[in-house]
FIKE-66053 format. One line per 2 residues: for each residue z, y, x of N, C-alpha, C. Coordinates in Angstrom, 2 decimals. Example, Ala and Ser with C-alpha at 12.3 -4.5 7.8 and 13.67 -1.06 7.14 Angstrom:
<recs>
7.80 -5.69 13.19 7.80 -4.50 12.30 7.80 -3.30 13.20  7.08 -2.25 12.85 7.14 -1.06 13.67 7.87 0.03 12.90
</recs>
This chain:
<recs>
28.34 30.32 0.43 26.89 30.32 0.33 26.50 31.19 -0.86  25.53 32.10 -0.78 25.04 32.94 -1.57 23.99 32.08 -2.65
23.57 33.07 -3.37 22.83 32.38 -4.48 21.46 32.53 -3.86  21.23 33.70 -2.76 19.33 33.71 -2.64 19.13 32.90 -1.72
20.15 32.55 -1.09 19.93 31.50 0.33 19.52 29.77 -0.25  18.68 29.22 -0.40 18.93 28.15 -0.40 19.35 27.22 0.69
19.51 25.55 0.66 20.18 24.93 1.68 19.04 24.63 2.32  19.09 24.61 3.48 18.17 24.08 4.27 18.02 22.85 4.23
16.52 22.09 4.72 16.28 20.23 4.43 16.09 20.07 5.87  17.29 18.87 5.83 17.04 18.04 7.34 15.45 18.03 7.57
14.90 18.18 8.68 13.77 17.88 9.03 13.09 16.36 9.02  13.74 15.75 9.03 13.66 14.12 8.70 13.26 13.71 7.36
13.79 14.53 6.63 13.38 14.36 5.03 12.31 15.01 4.07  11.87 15.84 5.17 10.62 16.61 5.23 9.40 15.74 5.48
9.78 15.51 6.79 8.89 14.43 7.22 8.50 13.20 6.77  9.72 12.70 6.00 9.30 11.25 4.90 8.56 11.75 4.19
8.95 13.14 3.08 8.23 13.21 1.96 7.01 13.63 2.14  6.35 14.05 3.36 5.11 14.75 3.31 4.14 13.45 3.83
4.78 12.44 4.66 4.04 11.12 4.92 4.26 10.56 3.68  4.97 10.24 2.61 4.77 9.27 1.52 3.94 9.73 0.33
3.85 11.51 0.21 2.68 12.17 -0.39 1.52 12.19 -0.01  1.23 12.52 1.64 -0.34 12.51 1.87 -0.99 10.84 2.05
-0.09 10.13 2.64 -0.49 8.62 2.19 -1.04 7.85 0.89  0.35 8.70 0.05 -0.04 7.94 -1.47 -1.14 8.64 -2.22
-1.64 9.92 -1.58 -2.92 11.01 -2.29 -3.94 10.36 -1.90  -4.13 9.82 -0.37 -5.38 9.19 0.47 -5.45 7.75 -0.53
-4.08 6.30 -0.77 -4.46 5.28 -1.17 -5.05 5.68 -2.67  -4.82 6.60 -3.24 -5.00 6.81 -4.81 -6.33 6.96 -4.70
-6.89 7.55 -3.50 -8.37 8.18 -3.72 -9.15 6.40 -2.91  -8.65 6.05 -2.81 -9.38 4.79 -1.59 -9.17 3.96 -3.04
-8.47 3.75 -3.95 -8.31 2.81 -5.01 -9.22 3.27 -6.23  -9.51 4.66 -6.00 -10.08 5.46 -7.17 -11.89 5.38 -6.82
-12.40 5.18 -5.69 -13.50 4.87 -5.16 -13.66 3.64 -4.97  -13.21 2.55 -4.21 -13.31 0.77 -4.57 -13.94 0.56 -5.86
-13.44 0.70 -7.08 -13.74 0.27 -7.75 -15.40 0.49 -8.18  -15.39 1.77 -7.87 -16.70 2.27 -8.15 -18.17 1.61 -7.28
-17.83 1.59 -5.79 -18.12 0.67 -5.11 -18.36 -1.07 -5.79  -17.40 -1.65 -5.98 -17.65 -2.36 -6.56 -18.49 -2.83 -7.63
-18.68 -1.73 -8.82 -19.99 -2.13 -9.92 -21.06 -1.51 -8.98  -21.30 -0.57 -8.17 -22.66 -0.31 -8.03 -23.22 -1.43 -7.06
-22.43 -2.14 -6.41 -22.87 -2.96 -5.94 -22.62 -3.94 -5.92  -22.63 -4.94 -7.12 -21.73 -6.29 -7.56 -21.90 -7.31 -6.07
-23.06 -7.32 -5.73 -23.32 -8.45 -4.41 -22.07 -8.38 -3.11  -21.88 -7.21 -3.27 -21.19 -6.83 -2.08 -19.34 -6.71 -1.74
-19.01 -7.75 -3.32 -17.58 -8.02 -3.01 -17.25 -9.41 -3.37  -16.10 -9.52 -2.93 -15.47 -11.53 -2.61 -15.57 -11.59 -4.71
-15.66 -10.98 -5.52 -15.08 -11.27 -6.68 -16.70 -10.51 -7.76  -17.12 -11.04 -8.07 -18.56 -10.64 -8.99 -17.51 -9.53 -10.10
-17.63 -8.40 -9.70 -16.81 -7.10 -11.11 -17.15 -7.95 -12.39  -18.02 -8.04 -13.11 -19.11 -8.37 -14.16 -18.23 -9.31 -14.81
-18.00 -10.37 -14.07 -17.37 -12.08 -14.30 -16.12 -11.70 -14.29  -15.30 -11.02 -13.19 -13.93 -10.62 -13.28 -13.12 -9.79 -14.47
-13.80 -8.58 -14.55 -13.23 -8.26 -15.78 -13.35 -8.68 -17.44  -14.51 -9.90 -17.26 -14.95 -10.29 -18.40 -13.66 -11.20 -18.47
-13.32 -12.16 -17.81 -12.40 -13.10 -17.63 -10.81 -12.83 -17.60  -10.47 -11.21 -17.19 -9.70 -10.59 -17.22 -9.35 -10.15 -18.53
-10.32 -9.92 -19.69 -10.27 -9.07 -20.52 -10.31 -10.07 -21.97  -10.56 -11.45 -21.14 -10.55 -12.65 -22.07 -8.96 -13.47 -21.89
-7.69 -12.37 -21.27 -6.56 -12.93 -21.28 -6.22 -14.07 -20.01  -7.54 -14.48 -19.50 -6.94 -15.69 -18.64 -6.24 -15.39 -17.62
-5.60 -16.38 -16.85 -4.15 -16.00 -15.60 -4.66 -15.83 -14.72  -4.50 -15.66 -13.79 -5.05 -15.04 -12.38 -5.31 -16.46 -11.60
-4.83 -17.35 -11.51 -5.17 -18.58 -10.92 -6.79 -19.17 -11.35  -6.86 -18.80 -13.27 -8.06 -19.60 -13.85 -9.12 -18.17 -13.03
-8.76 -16.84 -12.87 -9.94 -16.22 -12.84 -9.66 -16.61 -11.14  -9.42 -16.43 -10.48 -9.47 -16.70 -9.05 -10.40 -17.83 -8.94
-9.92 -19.29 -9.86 -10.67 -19.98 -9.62 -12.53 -20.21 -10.19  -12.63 -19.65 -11.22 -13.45 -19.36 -12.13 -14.46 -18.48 -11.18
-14.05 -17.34 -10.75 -15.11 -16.50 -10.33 -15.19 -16.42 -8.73  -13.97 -16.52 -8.42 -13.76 -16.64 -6.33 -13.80 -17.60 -5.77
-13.92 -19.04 -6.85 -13.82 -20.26 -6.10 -12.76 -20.73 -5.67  -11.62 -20.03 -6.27 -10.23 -19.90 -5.74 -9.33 -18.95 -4.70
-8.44 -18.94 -4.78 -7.73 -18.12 -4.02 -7.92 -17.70 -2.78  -8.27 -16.71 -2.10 -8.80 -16.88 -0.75 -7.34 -16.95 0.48
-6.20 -16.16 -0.26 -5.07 -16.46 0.53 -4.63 -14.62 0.38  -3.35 -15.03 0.88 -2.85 -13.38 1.48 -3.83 -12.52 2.22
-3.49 -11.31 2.40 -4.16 -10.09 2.91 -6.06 -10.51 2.81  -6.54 -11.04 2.23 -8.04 -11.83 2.24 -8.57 -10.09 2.75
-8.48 -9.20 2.09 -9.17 -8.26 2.26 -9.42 -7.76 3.50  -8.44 -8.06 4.53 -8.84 -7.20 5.73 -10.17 -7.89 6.40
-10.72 -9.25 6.28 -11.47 -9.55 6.79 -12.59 -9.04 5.88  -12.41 -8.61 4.58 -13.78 -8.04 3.61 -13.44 -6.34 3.24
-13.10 -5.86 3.85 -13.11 -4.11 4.13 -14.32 -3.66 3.79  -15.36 -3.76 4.32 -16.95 -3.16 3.47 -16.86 -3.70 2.06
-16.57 -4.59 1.44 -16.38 -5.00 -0.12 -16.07 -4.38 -0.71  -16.40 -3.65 -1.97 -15.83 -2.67 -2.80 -14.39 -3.45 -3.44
-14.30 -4.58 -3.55 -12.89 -5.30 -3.58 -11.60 -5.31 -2.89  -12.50 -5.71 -1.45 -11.71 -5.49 -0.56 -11.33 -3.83 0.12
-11.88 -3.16 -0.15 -11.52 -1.35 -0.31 -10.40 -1.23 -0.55  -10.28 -1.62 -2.21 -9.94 -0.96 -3.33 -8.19 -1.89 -2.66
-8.45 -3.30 -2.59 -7.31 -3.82 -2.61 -6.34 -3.53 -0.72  -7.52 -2.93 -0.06 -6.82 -2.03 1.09 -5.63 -0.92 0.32
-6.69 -0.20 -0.24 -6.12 0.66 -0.72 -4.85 0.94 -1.65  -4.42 -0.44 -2.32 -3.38 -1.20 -3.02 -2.38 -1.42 -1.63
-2.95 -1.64 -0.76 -1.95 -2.10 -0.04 -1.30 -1.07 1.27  -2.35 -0.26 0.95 -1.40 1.26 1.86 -0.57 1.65 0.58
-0.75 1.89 -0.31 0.13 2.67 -0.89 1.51 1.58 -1.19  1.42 0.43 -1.34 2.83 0.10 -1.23 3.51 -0.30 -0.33
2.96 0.28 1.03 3.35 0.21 2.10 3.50 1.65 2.45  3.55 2.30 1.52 3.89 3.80 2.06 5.41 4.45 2.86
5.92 3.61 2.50 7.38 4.14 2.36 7.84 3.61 4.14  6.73 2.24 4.54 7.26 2.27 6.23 6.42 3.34 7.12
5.60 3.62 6.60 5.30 5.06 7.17 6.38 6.16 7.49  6.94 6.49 6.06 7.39 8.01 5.89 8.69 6.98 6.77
9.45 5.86 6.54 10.46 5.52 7.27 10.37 5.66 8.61  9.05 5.17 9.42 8.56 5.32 10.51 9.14 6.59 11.56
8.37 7.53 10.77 7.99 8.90 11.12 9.47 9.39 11.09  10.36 8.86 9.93 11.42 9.62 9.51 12.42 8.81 10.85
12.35 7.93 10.99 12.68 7.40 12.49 12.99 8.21 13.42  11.80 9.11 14.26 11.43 8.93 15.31 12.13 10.69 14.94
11.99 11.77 13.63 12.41 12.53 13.84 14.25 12.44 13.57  14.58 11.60 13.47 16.13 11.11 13.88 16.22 11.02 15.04
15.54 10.50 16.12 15.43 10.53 17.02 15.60 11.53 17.82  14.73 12.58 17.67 14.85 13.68 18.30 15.97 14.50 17.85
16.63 14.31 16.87 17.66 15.37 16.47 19.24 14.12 16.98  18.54 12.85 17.30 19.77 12.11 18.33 21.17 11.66 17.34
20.34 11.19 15.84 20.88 10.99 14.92 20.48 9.23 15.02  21.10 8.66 15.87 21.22 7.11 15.78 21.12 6.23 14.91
22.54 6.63 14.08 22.45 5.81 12.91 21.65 5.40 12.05  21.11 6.49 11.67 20.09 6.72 10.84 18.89 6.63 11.15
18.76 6.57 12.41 17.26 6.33 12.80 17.19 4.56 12.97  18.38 3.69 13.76 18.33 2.74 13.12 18.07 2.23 11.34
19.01 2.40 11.07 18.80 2.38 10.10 16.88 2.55 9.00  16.64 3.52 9.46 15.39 4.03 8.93 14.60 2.67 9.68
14.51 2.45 10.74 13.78 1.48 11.38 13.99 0.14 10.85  15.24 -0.21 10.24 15.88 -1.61 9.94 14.85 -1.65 8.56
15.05 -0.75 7.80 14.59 -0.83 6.35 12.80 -0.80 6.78  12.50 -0.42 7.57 11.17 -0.35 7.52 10.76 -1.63 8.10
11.42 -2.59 9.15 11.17 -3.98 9.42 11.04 -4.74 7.85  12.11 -4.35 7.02 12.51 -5.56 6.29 11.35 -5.53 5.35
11.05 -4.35 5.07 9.75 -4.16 3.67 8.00 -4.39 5.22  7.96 -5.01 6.12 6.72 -5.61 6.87 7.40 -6.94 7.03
8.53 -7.48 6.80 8.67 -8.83 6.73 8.17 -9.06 5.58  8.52 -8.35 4.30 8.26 -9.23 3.26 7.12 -8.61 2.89
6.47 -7.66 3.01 4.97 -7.51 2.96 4.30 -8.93 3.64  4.46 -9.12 4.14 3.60 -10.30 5.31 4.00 -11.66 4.86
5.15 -11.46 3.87 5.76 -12.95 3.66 6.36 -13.73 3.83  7.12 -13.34 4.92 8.28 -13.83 5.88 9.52 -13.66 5.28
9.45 -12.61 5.00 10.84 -12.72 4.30 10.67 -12.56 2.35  11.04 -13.71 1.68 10.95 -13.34 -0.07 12.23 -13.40 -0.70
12.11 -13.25 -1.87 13.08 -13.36 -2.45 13.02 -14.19 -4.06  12.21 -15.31 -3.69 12.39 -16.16 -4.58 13.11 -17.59 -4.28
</recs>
């Protein structure tokens, strides 16, 4: 191999990295707007901004401000049912990006697939079950 040639990239690994970049550029900008959402319109999320970060910024644990300002915990994924909420946005948006990686696994799947690379496309699929088990809670590790 010469020095001007570089190595060529499996196409599979292309495909992860360009789904786990344009994903994580979109949640950064969906997390970077929520919030903003949120003060201009305090009425319009599960958590009063105002009370939250006051309570936040006064050290207390997430249980006393949950209970203090939300009335308590609303539960896992609460947000998908409050999506118009500048809260619930922002904490969408928390939750694509650490779910980025079954995307690019996804995608990186299916182009294993076509190049009839089995293993690995299992594989890619196995790891992407295990991180939506334990996203969802099914599977932990405490």
């Amino acid at each position: 191999m010469n020095a001007e040639k570089s190595p060529e990239m499996p196409r599979s690994q292309i495909v992860y990295g360009e789904i786990v970049y344009w994903v994580t550029i979109v949640a950064c900008i969906i997390c970077m707007v929520g919030p903003v959402i949120s003060v201009a319109n305090p009425e319009n999320n599960k958590l009063n901004p105002f009370k939250l970060f006051e309570a936040i910024f006064q050290g207390k644990s997430a249980e006393t401000v949950w209970q203090e300002v939300g009335g308590g915990f609303p539960g896992g994924h609460f947000y998908l049912k409050h999506l118009t909420y500048g809260d619930g946005f922002t904490q969408f948006g928390l939750a694509l990006g650490c779910s980025v990686a079954v995307w690019g696994l996804l995608a990186a799947a299916f182009a294993y697939a076509r190049k009839k690379t089995y293993l690995y496309m299992g594989l890619a699929i196995w790891v992407s079950a295990l991180i939506v088990l334990s996203m969802t809670g099914i599977v932990g590790m405490h």
